[in-house]
Structure formats: structure tokens, C-alpha cells
C-alpha positions in Angstrom: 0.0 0.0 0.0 2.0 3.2 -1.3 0.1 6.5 0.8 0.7 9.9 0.3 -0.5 12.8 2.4 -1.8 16.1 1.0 -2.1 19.4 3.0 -3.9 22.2 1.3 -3.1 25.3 3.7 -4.7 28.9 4.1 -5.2 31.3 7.2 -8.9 30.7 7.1 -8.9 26.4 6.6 -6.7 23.8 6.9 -7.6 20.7 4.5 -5.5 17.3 4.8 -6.1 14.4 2.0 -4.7 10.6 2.8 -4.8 9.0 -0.2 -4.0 5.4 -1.3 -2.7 3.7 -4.8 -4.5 7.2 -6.1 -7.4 7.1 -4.6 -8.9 9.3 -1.8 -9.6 7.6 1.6 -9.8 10.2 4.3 -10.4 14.2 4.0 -9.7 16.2 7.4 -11.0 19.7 7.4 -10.3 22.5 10.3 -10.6 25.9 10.0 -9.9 28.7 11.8 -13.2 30.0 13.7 -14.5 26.4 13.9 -11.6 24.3 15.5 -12.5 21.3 16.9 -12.4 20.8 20.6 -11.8 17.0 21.2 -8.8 16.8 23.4 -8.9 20.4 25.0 -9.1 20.3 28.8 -11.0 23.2 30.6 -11.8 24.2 34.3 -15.3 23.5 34.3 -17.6 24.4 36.6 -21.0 22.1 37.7 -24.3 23.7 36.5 -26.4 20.7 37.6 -26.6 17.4 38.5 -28.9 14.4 37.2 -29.6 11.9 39.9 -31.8 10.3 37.0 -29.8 9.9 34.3 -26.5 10.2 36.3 -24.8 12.8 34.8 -23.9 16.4 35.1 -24.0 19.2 32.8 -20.5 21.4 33.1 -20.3 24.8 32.0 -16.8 25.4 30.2 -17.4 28.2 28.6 -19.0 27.3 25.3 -22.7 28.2 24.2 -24.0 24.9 25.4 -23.2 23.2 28.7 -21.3 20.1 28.4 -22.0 16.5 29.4 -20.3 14.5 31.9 -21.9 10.9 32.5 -20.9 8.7 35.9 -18.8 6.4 33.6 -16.4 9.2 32.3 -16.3 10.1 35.8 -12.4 9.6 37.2 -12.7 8.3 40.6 -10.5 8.3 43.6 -9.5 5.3 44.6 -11.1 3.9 47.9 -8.7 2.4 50.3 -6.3 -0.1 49.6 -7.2 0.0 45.9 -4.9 0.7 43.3 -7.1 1.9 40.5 -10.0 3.8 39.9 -13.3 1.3 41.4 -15.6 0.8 38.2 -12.2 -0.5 36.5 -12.2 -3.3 39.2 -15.7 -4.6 38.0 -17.6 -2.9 40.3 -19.8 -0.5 39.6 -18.8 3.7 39.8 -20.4 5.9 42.7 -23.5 7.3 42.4 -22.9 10.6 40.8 -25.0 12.7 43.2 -22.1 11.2 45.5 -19.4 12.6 43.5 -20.0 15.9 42.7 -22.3 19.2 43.6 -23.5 22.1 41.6 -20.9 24.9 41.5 -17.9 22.5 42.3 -15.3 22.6 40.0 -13.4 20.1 37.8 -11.0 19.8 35.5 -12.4 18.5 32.2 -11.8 17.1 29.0 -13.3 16.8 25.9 -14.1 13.6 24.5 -16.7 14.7 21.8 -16.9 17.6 20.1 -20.3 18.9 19.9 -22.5 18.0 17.3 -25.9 19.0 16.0 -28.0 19.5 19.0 -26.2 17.9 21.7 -23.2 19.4 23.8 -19.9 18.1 24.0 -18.9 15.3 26.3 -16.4 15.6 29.0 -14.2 12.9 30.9 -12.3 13.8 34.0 -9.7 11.0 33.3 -7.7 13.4 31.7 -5.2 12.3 29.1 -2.4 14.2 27.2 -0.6 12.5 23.7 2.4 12.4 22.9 4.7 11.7 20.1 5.0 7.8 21.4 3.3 7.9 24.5 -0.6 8.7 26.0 0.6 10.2 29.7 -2.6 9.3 32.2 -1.4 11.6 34.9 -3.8 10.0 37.0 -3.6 6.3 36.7 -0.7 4.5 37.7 -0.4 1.6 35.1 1.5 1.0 32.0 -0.6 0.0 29.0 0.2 -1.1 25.1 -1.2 -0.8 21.8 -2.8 -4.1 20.6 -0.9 -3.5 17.4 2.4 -4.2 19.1 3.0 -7.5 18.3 2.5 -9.7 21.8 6.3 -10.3 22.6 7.8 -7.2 22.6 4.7 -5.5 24.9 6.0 -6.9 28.6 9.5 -5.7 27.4 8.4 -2.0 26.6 6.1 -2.1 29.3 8.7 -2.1 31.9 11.1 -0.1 30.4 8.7 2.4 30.5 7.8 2.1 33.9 12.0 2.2 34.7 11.9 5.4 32.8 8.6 7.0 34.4 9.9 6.1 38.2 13.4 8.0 37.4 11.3 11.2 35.5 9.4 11.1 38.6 12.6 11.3 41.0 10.2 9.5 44.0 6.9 10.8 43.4 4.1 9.2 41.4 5.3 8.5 37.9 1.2 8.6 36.7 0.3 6.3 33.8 1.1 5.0 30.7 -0.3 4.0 27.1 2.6 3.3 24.6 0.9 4.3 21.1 2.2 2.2 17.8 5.0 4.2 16.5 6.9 3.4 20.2 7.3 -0.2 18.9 11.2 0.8 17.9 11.5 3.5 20.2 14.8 4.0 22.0 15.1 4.6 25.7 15.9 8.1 25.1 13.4 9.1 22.7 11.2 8.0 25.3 12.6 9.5 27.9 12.5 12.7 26.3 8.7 12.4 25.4 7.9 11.2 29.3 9.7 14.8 29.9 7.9 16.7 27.4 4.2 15.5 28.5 5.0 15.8 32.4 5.7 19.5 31.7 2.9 19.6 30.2 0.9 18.1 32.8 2.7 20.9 35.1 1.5 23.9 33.1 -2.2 22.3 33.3 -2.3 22.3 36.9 -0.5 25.1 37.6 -3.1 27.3 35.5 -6.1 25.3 37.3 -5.3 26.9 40.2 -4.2 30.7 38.7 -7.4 30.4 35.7 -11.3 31.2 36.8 -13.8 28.7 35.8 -14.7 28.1 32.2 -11.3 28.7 31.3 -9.6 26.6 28.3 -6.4 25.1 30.0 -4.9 23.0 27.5 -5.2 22.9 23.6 -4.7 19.7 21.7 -2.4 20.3 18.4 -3.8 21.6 15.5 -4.4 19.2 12.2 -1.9 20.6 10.5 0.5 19.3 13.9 -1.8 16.1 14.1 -1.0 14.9 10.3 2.8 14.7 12.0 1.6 12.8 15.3 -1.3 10.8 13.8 -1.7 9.9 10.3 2.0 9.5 9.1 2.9 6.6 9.3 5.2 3.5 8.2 3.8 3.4 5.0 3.4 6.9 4.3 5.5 8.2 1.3 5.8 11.5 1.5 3.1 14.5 3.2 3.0 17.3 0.7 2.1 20.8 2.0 1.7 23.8 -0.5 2.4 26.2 2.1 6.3 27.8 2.2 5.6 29.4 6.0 3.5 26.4 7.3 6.2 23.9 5.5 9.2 25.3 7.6 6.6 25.4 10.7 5.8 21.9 10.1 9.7 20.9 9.7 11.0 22.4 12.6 8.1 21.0 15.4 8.3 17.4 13.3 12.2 18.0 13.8 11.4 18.3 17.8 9.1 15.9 18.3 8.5 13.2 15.3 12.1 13.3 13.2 10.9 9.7 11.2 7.4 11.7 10.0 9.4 14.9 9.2 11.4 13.3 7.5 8.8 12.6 4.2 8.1 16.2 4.7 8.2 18.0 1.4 7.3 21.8 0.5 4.7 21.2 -3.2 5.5 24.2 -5.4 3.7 22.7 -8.6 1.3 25.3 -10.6 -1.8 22.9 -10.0 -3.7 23.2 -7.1 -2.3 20.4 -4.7 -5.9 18.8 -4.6 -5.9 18.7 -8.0 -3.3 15.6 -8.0 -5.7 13.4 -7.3 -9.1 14.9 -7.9 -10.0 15.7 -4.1 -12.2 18.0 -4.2 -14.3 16.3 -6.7 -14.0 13.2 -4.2 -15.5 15.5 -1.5 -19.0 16.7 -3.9 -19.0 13.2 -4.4 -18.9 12.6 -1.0 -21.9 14.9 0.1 -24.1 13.3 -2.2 -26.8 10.2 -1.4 -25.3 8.1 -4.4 -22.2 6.1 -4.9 -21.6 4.6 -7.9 -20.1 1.3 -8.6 -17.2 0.3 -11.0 -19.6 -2.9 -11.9 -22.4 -0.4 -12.6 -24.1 -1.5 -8.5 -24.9 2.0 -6.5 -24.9 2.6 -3.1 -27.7 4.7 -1.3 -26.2 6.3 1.8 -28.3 7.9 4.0 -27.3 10.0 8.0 -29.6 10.6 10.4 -29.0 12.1 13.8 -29.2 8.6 15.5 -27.8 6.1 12.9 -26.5 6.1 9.1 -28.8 3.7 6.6 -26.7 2.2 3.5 -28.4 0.1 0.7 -26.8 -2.2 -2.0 -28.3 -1.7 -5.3 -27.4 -4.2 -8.4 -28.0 -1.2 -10.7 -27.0 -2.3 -14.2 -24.6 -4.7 -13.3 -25.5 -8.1 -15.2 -22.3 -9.5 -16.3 -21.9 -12.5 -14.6 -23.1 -16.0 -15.1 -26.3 -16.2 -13.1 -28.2 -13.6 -10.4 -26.4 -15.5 -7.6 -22.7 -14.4 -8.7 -24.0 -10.7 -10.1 -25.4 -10.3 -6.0 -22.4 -11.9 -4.9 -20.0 -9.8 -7.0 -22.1 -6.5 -6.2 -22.1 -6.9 -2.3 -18.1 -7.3 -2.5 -17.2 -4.7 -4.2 -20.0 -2.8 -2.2 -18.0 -4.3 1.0 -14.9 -2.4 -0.4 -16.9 0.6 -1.3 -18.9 1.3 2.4 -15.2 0.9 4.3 -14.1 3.8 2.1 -16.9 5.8 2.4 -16.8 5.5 6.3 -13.6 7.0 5.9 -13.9 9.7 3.7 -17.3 10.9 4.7 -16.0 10.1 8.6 -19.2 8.4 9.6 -19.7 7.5 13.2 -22.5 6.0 15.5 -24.7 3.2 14.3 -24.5 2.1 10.9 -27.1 -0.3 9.2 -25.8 -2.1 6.5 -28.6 -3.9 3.7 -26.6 -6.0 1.4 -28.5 -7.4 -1.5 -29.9 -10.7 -0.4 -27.6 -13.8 -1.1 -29.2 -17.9 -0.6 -25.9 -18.7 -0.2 -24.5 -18.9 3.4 -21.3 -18.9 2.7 -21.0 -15.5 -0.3 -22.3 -14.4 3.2 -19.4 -15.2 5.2 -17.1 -14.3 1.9 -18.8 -10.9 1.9 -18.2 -9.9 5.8 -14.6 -11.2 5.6 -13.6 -8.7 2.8 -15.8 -5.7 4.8 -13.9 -7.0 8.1 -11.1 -6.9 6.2 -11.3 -3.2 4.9 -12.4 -2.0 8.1 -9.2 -3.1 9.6 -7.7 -0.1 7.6 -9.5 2.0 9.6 -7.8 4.0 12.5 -10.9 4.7 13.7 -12.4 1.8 16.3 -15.1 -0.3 14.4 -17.3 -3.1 15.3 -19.5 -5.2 12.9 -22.0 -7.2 14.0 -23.1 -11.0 11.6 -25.9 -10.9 8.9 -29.3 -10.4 10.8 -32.3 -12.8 10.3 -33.6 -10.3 8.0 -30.3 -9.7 6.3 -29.1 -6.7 7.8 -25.6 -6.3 9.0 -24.9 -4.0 11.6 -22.1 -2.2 12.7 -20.7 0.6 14.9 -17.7 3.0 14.3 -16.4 5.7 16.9 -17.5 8.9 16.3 -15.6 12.2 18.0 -16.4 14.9 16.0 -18.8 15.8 12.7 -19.0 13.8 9.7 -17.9 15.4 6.5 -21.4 16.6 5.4 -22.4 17.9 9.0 -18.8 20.0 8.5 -19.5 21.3 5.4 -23.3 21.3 4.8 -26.2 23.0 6.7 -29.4 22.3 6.3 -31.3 23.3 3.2 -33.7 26.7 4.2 -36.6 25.1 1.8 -37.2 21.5 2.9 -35.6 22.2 6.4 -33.9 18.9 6.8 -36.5 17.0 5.1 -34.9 16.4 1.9 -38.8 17.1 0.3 -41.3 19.6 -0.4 -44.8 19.4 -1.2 -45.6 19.2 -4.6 -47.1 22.4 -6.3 -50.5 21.1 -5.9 -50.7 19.8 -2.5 -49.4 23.6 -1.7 -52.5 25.1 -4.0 -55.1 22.7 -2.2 -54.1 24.3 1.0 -53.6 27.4 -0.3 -57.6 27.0 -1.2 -58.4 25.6 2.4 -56.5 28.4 3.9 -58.4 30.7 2.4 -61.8 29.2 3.3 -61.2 29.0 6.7 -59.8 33.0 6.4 -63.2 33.5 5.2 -65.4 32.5 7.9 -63.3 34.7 10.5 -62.7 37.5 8.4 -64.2 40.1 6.0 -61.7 42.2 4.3 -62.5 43.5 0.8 -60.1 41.2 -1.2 -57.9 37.9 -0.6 -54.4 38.3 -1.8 -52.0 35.1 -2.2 -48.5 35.2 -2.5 -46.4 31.9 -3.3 -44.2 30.5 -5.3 -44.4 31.0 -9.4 -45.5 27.3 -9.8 -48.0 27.7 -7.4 -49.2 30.5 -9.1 -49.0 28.8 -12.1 -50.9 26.1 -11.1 -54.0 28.0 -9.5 -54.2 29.9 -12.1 -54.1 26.9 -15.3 -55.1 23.3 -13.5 -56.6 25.0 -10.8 -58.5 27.5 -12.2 -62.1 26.8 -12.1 -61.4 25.3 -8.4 -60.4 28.9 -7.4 -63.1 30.7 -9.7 -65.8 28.4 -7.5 -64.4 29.5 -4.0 -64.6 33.2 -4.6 -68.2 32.7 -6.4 -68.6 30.8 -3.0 -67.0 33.1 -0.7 -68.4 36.0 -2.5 -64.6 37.8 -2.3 -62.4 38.8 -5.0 -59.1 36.2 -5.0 -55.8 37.8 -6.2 -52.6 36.0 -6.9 -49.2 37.4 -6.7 -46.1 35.0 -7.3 -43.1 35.7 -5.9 -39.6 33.9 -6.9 -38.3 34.1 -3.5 -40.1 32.4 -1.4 -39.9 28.9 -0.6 -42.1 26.0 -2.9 -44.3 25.2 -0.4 -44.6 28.5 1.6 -47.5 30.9 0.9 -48.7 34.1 2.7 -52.6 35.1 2.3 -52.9 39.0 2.9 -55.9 40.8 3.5 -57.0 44.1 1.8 
């Protein structure tokens, strides 16, 4: 797998493109005003508690108060305990028992706020590094599961060695090591144990200078994070068309992640750099319902605010032997096609799944080993659940901030949301209602309606006698009035 990372940079937006053997898998976006918050870590203060639903809502300074639920709840260990209770098995303290209105914590932020709801907090506050997750909190050492099994007890207590000497008798805090510390030598580590516990030092030393609300600690910014978090062994090269954010990037990858820097190259081609590989045209792609197969099979994908629908469609495909293979062919290369999607449209939550039946039990099983297999691409956590009795599969994947479309779209000021509006007749026949029931409460001298030209259109052609009967009826002069715009199923009735 040969990938290459794209950075398109200007002061107002920061787009990032990972793309592999040409084609487009993930698309980041951060701009300026609308920076994500996942990671931050405020001084928040408690604006109520929820015996109920055991949780609290923490101001931290944002438009909406934040959520903080019992099980992202750190807890002081009871006595004789050496981690926090609930990760013994046994269930966390009642919340009520934790914390009161007006206390203050220190917070972070786990997910970033999206649509409606407000972000969601942890106090198990956790700071990355370039190798190493420091849990200033815990006490324990813990590995990626992508470190191969023999080498995990051997990092494990070197890094414990090297936390205990950083720590010069006092408590070294915990551990994760992340991948990229498979290879790591004992000073690099060393010297990121150093960096993150004078981190951890500035952070508590403003909690105790900052008021409430205030933002203590900023996670890097994406253009930092392509550095710490998406470069990786088999990245290429990461191209940036910036000359000032190039040497910015070089000299804080120099610092802290000299392997990633080192693919670092300033682009100074004439083309747009998303024009390499047709990005943005990936993205409108990426925003609409449709995705069109190679085999000439569709997908129709479909986000809601509690789950994300996607359905399998043959489509023109008919080119192999019998129905059986053309299903069996469409729902693999549709396996290949939803892991991709997930990706570049980053979507998170619930995710239903309705392949186009197959008799076959095992094209089944063939077809959720390839998706299970794409999926493992994925640096985002996934879980897939088997086919369903009524041949659904369902799945889960992490979600910590907005998909692509919530990023970039809004919803439309005609249909609201809906995705529909009522056809021009349905709006005349209540236009015609409307003004019957107008007519028994009022008496102006004339009925004035103002909609939409096809409205208009339509009352006055197909319509015509309908209207022509209701004034005879009403025994009022009916006036129409289009009007370009306003919406296709709005309407005002005025009365003169």
C-alpha cells in the first residue's frame, strides 16, 4: 500500500487528503473560527446534577453546557485500591455522590459537539504524545494491541523504569505506549515522558491561577496532528503547499517526530495540490446520497442524527453468469466501497448495512470477511456485528467529532432537513383551504395570495375553475401574486 498525504493550507482552513494507490480515503478539514475541541481540557464548573440519568451538565465556557456521565467520571481510589473502582468490576459511585452544583473540575473533551447535543467531557484526563498517551492519573503501564504480543511486557517495563526516574520519588502517573513506540529507544522515550509531564505541570499550575470556564490545554492543531497521527510506516511523503507552514511543520516534526518529518516535502507545482488526485471532486461526491459502482451497482447512503442507513443496489450490473454471482459480486465490491466511504465521509454512530440478499451462506461469510477486512484499515475503532435474520448487517464506528457533510453542509432553508417539499398542488389545495377557513373569521374587501411561481401557475391553469368556484362561494375577489423568493411550499394570504 503506497500512501501519500496532501495538506492544502490557508489562514482561514486547513484541508488534509490521505490518499492510497490514487485514490482518496480520508479528507480532514479545520478551520480557523470552527476548530475542533476534542482533546482540550477546561476548568469546568457544575451547573447541575442528574440523579436520574446520572450525569452532570459542566459549564466550560462554550454556548451549550457540556455533558459529563458517571462512567467518564475519574474516581479516587477507595482504600487499599490501586485503580480507579468501576475498572475493578464494580460499579462507579452514584454521581449525586461525587460531585455538587458549583464545584469545580478539570475536564476534558471527548466529543466535540455536534448538532444538537453538547460536548462530552471525561475527568480521566489524558495528554498525547509523540510515542506515548501520559494518564497523569492512573498509575499503570498499557500497550497498543498493534504491538506484536512479545515485545509489549518488554516496553512495558522499560517504561515504567523510565517513568519512576522522571518522577525522582513521586508518582510516575500512567502510561499508554501508542504504535509508533514499537522501535522506540530509551531516550526518545525519555524525552517524550519529559515533554508530557511539563505539560501536565502547566495544566495544573493554570487550574489553580485560571477562573472557571477557562480553556487550560489545547490539543495540536491538524496541521500538527498529520505529524503525530496519520504518518505513518507506510506513508511516502506529506506534501504541503504552504512555504511558512512547510518550515513550521519541519522544525516542530524536527522536535518531536524526526521519522514523520522526514517525508516532509514543500509542493510548489502550478496545479492546485488537490488537484493531483481529484480531491475536491471526491468531497461533492462525498456529500451526495449516491455512490456509484465500477460494476455499474450503487450505493444509497443515507445520516440521520441517530444512525446512518446504507443500501446495496445491483443497478446495471449483469455481467456474470447467473443472479447469484451478479449479487455476490455487487455486495463485495460494495464491502470495499462502504469501508471507504466511512472514511472519507467520517461516519460514526450506528451504521445499518442492507446488502442485497444472497441464498448462499457462505457469499455471506465471503462478503463480511472482505468488509472486516477493509475495516481493519481503519484508524478509527469499528465493530461489525453478523448478517441479521432479515439480512441486515450492523455495525458501529467511533465517532468524536462531525461527519464530513455535517462539517460542510447545513441544512437546506426550503425542505428544512426533510430532503422534500410538497408538490405544487398539495401547496394550492391548501392554499384553497387556507383561504376558506380565512373567510369565515374575516371580512376584508379582497384575498391576496402570495407563493411561489408554480403555485401561481398552477391555480391559475389546472386549478382555475377550483379557485373561480371559492370566490363565487366566498363572495370575495381572490388575487394572486407570485413571488420567486419564497420557498415552494410556503404561501402568505394577505388581506385588503
Amino acid at each position: 500500500m503506497q500512501q501519500e498525504i496532501l495538506v492544502n493550507w490557508s489562514p482561514q482552513e486547513t484541508r488534509v487528503a490521505i490518499v492510497e494507490n490514487g485514490a482518496v480515503q480520508e479528507v480532514h478539514v479545520e478551520r480557523t473560527l470552527e476548530r475542533g475541541l476534542v482533546g482540550n481540557i477546561y476548568l469546568g464548573k457544575v451547573a447541575r446534577v442528574l440523579p436520574g440519568m446520572q450525569s452532570a451538565f459542566i459549564d466550560i465556557g462554550l454556548e451549550r453546557a457540556a455533558f459529563l456521565h458517571v462512567a467518564d467520571l475519574w474516581q479516587r481510589p477507595l482504600e487499599g485500591e490501586t485503580l480507579p473502582a468501576h475498572r475493578n468490576g464494580a460499579p462507579p459511585r452514584p454521581i449525586e455522590k461525587q460531585v455538587f452544583e458549583g464545584q469545580t473540575l478539570m475536564v476534558q473533551v471527548i466529543k466535540d459537539p455536534i448538532g444538537t447535543k453538547g460536548a462530552r467531557l471525561s475527568t480521566q484526563i489524558s495528554i498525547a504524545g509523540r510515542m506515548l498517551v501520559f494518564l497523569p492519573q492512573d498509575e499503570h503501564v498499557g500497550v497498543s494491541q498493534k504491538i506484536p504480543g512479545a515485545q509489549r511486557d518488554a516496553l512495558r517495563a522499560r517504561v515504567q523504569a523510565l517513568a519512576q526516574a522522571a518522577a525522582g520519588g513521586g508518582k510516575p502517573g500512567g502510561y499508554i505506549l501508542r504504535t509508533n513506540a514499537e522501535d522506540a529507544e530509551d531516550a526518545e522515550l525519555a524525552e517524550d515522558i519529559a515533554y508530557l509531564r511539563k505539560a501536565w505541570a502547566r495544566i495544573r499550575e493554570a487550574s489553580v491561577q485560571q477562573p472557571p470556564a477557562s480553556l487550560l490545554h489545547q490539543d495540536l492543531s491538524l496541521l500538527q496532528r498529520v505529524l503525530r497521527d496519520m504518518a505513518g510506516e507506510h506513508t511516502s511523503s506529506i506534501r504541503i503547499d504552504s512555504t511558512e507552514q512547510f518550515h513550521v511543520l519541519m522544525a516542530f516534526g524536527r522536535e518531536y517526530m524526526p521519522a514523520a518529518a522526514a517525508r516532509l516535502q514543500h509542493y510548489k507545482g502550478e496545479r492546485p495540490i488537490f488537484d493531483l488526485y481529484s480531491v475536491d471532486e471526491e468531497v461533492t461526491k462525498a456529500l451526495g446520497r449516491r455512490v456509484d459502482l465500477k460494476s455499474g451497482g450503487y450505493l444509497i447512503i443515507d445520516q440521520t442524527e441517530a444512525l446512518t442507513t446504507i443500501d446495496v443496489n445491483t443497478g446495471g450490473f449483469v455481467g456474470a453468469r447467473n443472479f447469484d454471482d451478479t449479487v455476490f459480486k455487487t455486495n463485495l465490491e460494495a464491502a470495499q466501497a462502504i469501508a471507504r466511504q466511512l472514511r472519507l465521509r467520517n461516519l460514526g454512530g450506528i451504521v445499518i448495512i442492507d446488502f442485497i440478499d444472497m441464498a448462499q451462506a457462505e457469499h455471506q461469510q465471503a462478503v463480511l470477511a472482505e468488509f472486516r477486512k477493509q475495516l481493519a484499515r481503519d484508524r478509527v475503532k469499528t465493530q461489525v456485528g453478523s448478517f441479521s435474520p432479515l439480512g441486515l448487517v450492523e455495525m458501529t464506528r467511533k465517532r468524536t467529532r462531525e461527519s464530513l457533510a455535517q462539517l460542510l453542509c447545513e441544512p437546506c432553508d426550503q425542505c428544512q432537513g426533510a430532503g422534500r417539499v410538497r408538490t405544487a398542488r398539495t401547496v394550492a389545495y391548501d392554499i384553497l383551504r387556507e383561504l376558506l377557513r380565512e373567510a369565515r373569521q374575516f371580512n376584508p374587501r379582497e384575498f391576496r395570495v402570495v407563493a411561489a411561481p408554480a403555485v401561481v401557475d398552477m391555480l391559475l391553469d389546472e386549478e382555475s375553475t377550483h379557485l373561480a368556484g371559492l370566490s363565487d362561494f366566498i363572495g370575495k375577489p381572490i388575487s394572486l401574486q407570485a413571488e420567486s423568493s419564497i420557498g415552494p411550499d410556503r404561501y402568505d394570504i394577505v388581506l385588503l
